[in-house]
N, C-alpha and C positions, 0 to 999 in steps of 0.2 A: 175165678175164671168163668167163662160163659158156659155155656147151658150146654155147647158141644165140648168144652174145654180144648177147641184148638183155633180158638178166633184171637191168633196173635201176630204181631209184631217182628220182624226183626232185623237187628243194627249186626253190620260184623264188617270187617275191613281184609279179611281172606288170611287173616292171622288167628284171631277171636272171635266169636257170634255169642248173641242169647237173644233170647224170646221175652218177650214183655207184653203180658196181658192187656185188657182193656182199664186196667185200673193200675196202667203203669208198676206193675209190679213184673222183676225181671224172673222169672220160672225158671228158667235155663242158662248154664252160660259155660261155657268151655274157657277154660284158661291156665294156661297163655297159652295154648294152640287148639286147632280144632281137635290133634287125637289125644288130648289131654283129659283127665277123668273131669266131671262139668262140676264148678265149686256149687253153683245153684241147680238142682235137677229137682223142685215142686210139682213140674209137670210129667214123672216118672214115677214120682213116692207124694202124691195129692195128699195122701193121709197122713203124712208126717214123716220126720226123719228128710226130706227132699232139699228143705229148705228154699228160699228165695229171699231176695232184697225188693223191702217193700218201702213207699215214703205213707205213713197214714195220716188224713185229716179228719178232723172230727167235723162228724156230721156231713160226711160227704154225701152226697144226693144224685151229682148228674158226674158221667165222664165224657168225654168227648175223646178221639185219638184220631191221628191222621199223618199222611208221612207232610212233608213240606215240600210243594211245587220242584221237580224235576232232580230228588234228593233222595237220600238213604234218611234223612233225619226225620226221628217219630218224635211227636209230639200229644201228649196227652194231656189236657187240660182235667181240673176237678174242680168241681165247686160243692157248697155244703148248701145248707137251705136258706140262707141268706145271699149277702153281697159278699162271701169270703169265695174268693178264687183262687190255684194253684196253676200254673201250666209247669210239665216236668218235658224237660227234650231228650231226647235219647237218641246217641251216635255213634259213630267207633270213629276215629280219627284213619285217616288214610295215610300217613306217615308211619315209615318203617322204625321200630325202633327195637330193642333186641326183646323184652315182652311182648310186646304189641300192649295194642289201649283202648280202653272205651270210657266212654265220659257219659257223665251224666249231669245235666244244667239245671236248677231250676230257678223262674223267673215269672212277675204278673204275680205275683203273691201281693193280694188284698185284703183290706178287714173290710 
């Protein structure tokens, strides 16, 4: 997390929410409802025990994140110290369904 540990993200569709750091990793997430206990809470228990869903690349170097023009969708790109790229997207779908849903895409994976 960054240096304040609250420079985050967040995807949710008014069923499910989490929080997703600057290096696309999900800190928090409530599921399947919001007053449900949060399966990821890293951002409550940072020293362990919290847990979170992380995607790692070796040798990552830069992040980028940004939602997408007129949109709840994060996207956070990683690159390592070469030409190797990731971009990860993070959403919650807007469709009712009886859990509810969040997705997670990734895509622009280069060597």
């Amino acid at each position: 997390m960054s240096a304040s540990g609250l420079d985050l993200g967040a995807i949710g569709n008014g069923t499910v929410a989490a929080l997703v750091d600057g290096r696309a990793r999900i800190v928090w997430c409530c599921f399947p409802r919001f007053d449900a206990d949060p399966m990821f809470c890293a951002l409550l228990r940072p020293a362990g025990g919290g847990g979170m869903f992380e995607i790692e690349v070796e040798g990552a170097s830069r992040f980028e994140q940004r939602y997408l023009p007129n949109s709840a969708v994060l996207r956070t790109e990683i690159a390592n110290g070469g030409d190797g790229r990731v971009a990860i997207t993070d959403f919650s779908g807007s469709v009712e369904i009886q859990v509810g849903y969040a997705g997670r895409a990734t895509c622009g994976l280069t060597e």
